[in-house]
N, C-alpha and C positions, 0 to 999 in steps of 0.2 A: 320179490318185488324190487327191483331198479329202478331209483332213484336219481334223475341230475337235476341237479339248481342252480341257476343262473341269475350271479347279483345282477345289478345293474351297475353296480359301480363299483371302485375297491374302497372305500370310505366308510363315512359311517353308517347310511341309508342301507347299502349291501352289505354290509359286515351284522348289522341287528338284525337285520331279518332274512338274511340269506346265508352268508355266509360260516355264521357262528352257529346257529342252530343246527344248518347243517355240518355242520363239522360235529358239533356233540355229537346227532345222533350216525352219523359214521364211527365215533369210537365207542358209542355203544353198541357196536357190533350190526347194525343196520347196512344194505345194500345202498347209501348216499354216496356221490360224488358231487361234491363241488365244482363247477366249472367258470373258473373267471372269466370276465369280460374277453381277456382279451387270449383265452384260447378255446373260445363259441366256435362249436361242429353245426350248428344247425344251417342248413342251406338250402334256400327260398330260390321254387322254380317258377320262375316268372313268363306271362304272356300276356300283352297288349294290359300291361302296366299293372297287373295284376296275380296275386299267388297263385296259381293254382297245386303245388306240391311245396312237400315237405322233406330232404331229404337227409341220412347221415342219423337218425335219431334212432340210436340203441337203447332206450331205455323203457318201463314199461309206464312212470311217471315224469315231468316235465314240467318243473316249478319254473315261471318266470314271474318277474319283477316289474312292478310299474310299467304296464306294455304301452308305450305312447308314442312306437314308431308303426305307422298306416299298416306296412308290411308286415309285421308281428304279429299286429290284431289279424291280420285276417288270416296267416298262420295258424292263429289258437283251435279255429272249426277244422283247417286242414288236416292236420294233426289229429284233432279227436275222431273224425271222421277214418284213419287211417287206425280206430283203436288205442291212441295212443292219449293217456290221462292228463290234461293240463291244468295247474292251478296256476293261477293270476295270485299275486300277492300287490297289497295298495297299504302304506303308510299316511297316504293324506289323501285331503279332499281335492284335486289337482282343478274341477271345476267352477272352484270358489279362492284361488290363491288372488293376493292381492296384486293391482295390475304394475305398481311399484318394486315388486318383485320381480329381478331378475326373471324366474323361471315363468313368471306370465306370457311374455312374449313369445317364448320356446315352445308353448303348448297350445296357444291361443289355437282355437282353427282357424285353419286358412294361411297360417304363417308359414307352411312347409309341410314335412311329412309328420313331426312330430304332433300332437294335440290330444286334448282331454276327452275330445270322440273318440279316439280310437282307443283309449282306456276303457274307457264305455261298456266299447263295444266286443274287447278281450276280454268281459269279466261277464258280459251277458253270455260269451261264447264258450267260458271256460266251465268245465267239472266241475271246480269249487275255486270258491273265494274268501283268500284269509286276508283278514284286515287286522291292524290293531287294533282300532276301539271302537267298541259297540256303535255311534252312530255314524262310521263306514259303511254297516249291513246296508242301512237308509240309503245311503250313498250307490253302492258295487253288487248288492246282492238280493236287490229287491227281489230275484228271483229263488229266493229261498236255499239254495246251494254258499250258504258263507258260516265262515267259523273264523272268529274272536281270538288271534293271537297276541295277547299284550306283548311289549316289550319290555325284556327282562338285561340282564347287567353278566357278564362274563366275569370269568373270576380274575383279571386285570383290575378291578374297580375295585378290591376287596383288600383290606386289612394296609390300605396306604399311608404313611406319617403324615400328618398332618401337623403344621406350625399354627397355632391358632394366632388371629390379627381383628383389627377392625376396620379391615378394608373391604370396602363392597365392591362385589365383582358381579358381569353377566356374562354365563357363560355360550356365547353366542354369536350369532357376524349380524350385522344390521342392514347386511343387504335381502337376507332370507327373513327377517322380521319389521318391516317398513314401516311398520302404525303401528305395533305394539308398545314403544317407551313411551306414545301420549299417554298410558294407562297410570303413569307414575306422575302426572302433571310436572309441578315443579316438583316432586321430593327431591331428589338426585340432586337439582342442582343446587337447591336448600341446602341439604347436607354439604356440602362440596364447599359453600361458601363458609359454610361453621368449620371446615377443616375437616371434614371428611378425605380418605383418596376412593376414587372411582375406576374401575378396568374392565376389562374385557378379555374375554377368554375367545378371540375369533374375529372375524375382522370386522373395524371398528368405523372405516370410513363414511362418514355422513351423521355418526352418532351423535357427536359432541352436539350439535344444534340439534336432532332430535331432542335431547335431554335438556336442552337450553345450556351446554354449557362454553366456556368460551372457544374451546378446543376438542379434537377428535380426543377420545379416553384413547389411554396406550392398551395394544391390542397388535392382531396379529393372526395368519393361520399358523395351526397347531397340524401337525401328526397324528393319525388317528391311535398308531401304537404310545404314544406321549399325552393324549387327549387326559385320561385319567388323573395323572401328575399336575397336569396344571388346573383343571378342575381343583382340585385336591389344596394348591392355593392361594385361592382364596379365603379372606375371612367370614366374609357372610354371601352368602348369594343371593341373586334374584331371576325372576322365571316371572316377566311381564305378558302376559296373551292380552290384545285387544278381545272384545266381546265381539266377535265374528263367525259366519257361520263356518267361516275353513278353521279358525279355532277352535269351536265347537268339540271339533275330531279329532283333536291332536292331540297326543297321546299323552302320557305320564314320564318321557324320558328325560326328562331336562334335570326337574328336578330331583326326580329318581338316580340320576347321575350322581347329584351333587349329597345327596343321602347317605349314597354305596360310601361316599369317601367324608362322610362327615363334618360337610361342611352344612349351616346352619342356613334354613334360606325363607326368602318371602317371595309368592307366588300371588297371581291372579286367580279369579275361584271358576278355572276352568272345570269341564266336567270329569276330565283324567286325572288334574290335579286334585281336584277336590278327593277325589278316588283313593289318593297316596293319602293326602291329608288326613281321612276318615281312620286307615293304620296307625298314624301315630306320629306323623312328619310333619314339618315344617309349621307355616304360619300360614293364612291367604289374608289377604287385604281385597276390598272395592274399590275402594277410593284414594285420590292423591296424600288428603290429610292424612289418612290411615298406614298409607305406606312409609310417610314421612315419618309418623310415628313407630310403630314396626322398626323400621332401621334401626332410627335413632335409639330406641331400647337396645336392642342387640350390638350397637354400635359401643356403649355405654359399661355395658355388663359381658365380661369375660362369662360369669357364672350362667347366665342366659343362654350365652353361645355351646356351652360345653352343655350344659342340658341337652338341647335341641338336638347338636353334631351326634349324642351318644343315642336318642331318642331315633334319628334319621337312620343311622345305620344298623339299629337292631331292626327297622321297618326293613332296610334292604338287603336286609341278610335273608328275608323271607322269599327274595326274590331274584334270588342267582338262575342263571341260565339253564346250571347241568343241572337245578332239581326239576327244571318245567321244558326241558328240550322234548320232550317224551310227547307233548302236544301236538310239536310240530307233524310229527312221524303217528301220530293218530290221528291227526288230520290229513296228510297225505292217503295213508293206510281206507280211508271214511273217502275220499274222492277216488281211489282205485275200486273198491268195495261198489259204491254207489254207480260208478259205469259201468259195471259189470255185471249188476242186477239190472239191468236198463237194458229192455232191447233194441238193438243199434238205429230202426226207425223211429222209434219215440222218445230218442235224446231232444230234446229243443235247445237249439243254436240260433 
């Protein structure tokens, strides 16, 4: 059975769930190739603005990523129609992102070719459908063909120095998270006026007054191959989710991130974080007073931090990539399988 996967990006979106997985189970000795964006064989034969073929496709599966260009999605039935197995992979809820986010505009319908119908409709179309967290299925797989790949941590994240501080960092850009630091009310900037320092790990523009504070926090994009290291430090971290229903689904990487490299962190009680949380990590807070407090503790106590940092990393030592890449390739393996006991009329597309 051949394999090609197709991130959608070279970052971090493509590299968790495209790229790295695939790549384990290639050196586990699996027929996987990787194929980056930017040397895609697939080539869409088009009539009166429309797919009707598929062509250049050697493989006998055909992973793609967030499918949210028009032509794509209606590639996926092309494609299977021609025997050929595709799974749709969806790390968010792309239906419910908030409209302050960059990426709402780029998906909205009606904006172009890209849009959250056509997601839709590449994941009603596809074999099977892997999501990170359980309520994606809700989402991508009402039709009973999806399977639950958490995201897990490559062995980049593992065994890094850490200087311990008591600086609180987010590691995040605030234009991909736009209402989530109302979750923190004033803590942040409480802290900050008692002499706290505050950062960011991502870019930070617009932040400073989301947090109330009187300037953007120093911040920055980072490298996805450097991503780890600067995770790594910070003194305490934080992992704000607004209660929304596109947070709902989102998954456990953030601060799962900030665990693999033992930094100590306060969370929202999302339903993925709560997840981590339940192993043995971190802290969650509800409310503003709470997280105020929360910090301020960890902020205080060296001994608090070093508990937590050693507590977070033996949770994510549970959850390295090359012990759980074997999913992935049994999930593929389950979508090749399942079209092939199907007779080719009673697929429904």
């Amino acid at each position: 059975m051949k394999v090609h996967v197709y991130p959608s990006d070279a970052y971090g979106c493509g590299s968790f769930r495209m790229r790295w997985p695939g790549e384990a189970c290639a050196a586990a000795g699996h027929d996987v190739e990787v194929v980056a964006p930017k040397d895609r064989r697939l080539k869409a034969v088009m009539r009166d603005g429309k797919v009707v073929d598929v062509l250049d496709v050697d493989a006998d599966v055909v992973v793609l990523q967030r499918v949210t260009h028009a032509y794509m999605a209606q590639a996926v039935s092309i494609m299977r129609a021609k025997g050929i197995v595709v799974v749709v992979d969806v790390d968010d809820d792309l239906s419910s992102i908030h409209p302050s986010n960059p990426a709402w505009a780029v998906h909205r319908p009606g904006a172009g070719l890209h849009s959250w119908h056509n997601l839709a409709l590449a994941c009603r179309s596809a074999s099977l459908v892997t999501v990170s967290t359980p309520a994606l299925l809700d989402v991508y797989a009402r039709h009973g063909r999806g399977v639950v790949l958490p995201n897990y941590l490559p062995d980049m994240y593992y065994g890094l120095p850490r200087v311990d501080s008591d600086t609180i960092g987010w590691p995040g850009s605030f234009h991909s998270h736009p209402n989530d630091p109302e979750s923190l009310g004033g803590a942040v900037a409480r802290l900050v006026d008692e002499g706290a320092e505050f950062v960011m790990r991502g870019d930070s523009t617009g932040a400073g007054r989301a947090f109330g504070l009187a300037a953007d926090p120093v911040g920055g994009s980072v490298p996805i191959d450097a991503w780890p290291s600067a995770v790594a430090s910070l003194g305490v971290g934080i992992a704000p989710l607004a209660d929304t229903k596109f947070n709902a689904a989102k998954s456990w990487l953030k601060p799962l991130e900030m665990s693999a490299v033992g930094v100590p962190w306060v969370a929202s009680p999302r339903a993925e974080y709560r997840r981590l949380h339940e192993l043995g990590a971190g802290v969650l807070v509800d409310r503003p007073r709470t997280w105020y407090r929360e910090l301020k503790r960890l902020r205080e106590s060296a001994a608090l931090r070093a508990e937590l940092s050693e507590a977070g990393r033996a949770v994510a030592e549970q959850l390295r990539l090359r012990d759980h890449s074997w999913k992935w390739m049994e999930a593929w393996s389950r979508a090749y399988e399942m079209e092939h006991a199907t007779p080719r009329a009673a697929v429904a597309v």
